[in-house]
N, C-alpha and C positions, 0 to 999 in steps of 0.2 A: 877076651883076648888082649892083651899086650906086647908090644915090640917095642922093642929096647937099639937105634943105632948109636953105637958104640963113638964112631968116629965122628958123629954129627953133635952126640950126645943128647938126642930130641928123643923122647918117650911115648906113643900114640898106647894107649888103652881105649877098648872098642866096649861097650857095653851088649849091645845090641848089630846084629846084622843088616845092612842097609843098604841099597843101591847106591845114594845120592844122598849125601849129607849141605847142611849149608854150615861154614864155619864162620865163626864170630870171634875173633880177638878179644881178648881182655883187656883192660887198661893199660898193663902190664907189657903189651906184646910178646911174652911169654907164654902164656895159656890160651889155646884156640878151643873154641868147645863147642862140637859140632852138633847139629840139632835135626833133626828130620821130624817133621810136623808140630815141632816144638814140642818133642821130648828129647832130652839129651840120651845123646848115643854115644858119644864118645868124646875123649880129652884129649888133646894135643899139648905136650910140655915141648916148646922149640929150646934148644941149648940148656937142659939140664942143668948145667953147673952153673949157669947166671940165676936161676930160680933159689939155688941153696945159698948162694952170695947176698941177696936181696933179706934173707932174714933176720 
């Protein structure tokens, strides 16, 4: 599953269905990548258009 806000311009993709995840920032504070029992479940892109700036 992924969701796309437009106006926030942040991107959540879900791998896996989960009650309760634990997020983890990336160096970047960009990328949150959420982990339940330490397997990744899902990605969090905050602000979109600063991730494509950075390349």
């Amino acid at each position: 599953m992924a969701d796309y806000d437009e106006r926030a311009r942040d991107m959540y993709v879900r791998f896996k269905e989960t009650q309760h995840t634990e997020g983890e920032p990336m160096d970047d504070g960009l990328v949150i990548v959420h982990r339940y029992k330490s397997r990744i479940v899902a990605i969090e892109i905050v602000n979109l258009s600063k991730l494509t700036e950075s390349v």
